[in-house]
C-alpha positions in Angstrom: 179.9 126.3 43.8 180.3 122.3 43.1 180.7 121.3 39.6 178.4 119.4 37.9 178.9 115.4 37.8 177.4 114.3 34.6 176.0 111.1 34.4 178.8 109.8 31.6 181.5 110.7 34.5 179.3 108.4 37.2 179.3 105.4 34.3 183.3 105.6 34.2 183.6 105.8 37.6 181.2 102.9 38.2 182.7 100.8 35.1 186.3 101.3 37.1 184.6 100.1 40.2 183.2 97.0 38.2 187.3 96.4 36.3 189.3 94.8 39.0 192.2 92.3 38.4 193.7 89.7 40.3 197.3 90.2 40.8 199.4 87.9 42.7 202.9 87.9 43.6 204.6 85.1 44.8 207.8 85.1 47.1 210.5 82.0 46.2 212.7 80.8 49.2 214.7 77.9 49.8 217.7 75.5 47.9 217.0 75.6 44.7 215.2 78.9 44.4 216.1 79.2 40.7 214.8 75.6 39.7 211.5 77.4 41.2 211.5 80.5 39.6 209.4 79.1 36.5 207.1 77.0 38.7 206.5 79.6 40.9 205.0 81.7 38.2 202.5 78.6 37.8 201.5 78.6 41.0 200.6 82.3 40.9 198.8 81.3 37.0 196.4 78.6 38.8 195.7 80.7 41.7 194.4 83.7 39.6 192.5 82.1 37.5 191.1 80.7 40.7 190.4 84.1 42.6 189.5 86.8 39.4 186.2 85.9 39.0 185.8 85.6 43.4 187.0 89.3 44.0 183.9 91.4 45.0 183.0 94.1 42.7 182.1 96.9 45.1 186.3 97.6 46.7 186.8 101.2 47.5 190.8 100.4 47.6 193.0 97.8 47.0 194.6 95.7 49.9 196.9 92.8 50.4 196.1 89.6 51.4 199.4 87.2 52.5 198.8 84.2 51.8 201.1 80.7 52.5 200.8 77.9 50.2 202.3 74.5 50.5 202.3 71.8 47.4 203.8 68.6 47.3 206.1 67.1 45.0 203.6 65.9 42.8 201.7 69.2 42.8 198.9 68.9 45.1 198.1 71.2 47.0 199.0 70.3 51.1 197.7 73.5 53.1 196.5 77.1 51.9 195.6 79.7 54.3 195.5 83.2 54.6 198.7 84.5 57.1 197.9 88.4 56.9 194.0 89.5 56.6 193.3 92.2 54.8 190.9 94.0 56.9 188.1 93.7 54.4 185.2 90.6 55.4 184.5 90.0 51.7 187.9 90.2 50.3 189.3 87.8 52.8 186.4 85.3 52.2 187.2 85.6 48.0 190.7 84.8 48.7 189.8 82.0 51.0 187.3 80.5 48.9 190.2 81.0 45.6 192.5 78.6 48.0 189.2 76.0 49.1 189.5 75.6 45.1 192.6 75.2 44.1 193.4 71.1 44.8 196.2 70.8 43.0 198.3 72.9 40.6 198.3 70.3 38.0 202.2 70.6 37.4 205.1 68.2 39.3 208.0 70.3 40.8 211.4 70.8 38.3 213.0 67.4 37.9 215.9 68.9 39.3 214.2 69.2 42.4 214.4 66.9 45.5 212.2 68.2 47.4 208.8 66.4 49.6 207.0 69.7 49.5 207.5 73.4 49.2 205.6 76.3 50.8 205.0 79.7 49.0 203.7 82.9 50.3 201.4 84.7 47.8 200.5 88.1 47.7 196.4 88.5 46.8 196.6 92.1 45.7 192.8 93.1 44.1 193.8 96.0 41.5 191.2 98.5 41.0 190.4 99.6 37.5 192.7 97.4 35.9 
């Protein structure tokens, strides 16, 4: 015999469905990797903001998108694209759209920087009832 599903259990598995976060982890290489450490951390800041309200509602289970980011010195944004898919049409498409929208990162590197431009690889990681 199955057991009974009430309908409060189908409203908390629904509302779980409906709670997903963005998380995004970032992957510093390079001279100067802890110059970037802090500024790295902004990057992954914009970027969220940019994608959490882009991830689709209905995921079944979280995937990883890889993503490689390159910003100039000044903190615009040179080239975004997606490396590693994740499998998923409308996940890939929220993360792409997240990267159309992000310009610029609004923050110059560390003074103590010399570098033109620096590429970072983010992690777009959905979490599911978070």
């Amino acid at each position: 015999m199955k057991p009974a599903i009430n309908s409060k259990d189908v409203n908390s598995a629904l509302k779980g469905l409906n709670n997903l976060s963005a998380k995004i982890k970032v992957q510093v290489s390079g001279s100067n990797r802890a110059a970037f450490a802090t500024y790295a951390q902004h990057v992954v800041a914009v970027y969220r903001r940019a994608w959490q309200p882009l991830i689709p509602k209905n995921l079944a289970r979280t995937r990883i998108a890889e993503v490689s980011v390159t910003i100039s010195r000044d903190g615009r944004v040179i080239s975004a694209r997606i490396i590693r898919r994740t499998g998923d049409a409308a996940l890939d498409k929220s993360v792409q759209r997240a990267l159309d929208k992000v310009r610029s990162v609004g923050k110059s590197f560390p003074s103590s920087s010399r570098d033109a431009k620096r590429t970072f690889t983010l992690d777009f990681t959905p979490i599911i009832g978070g």
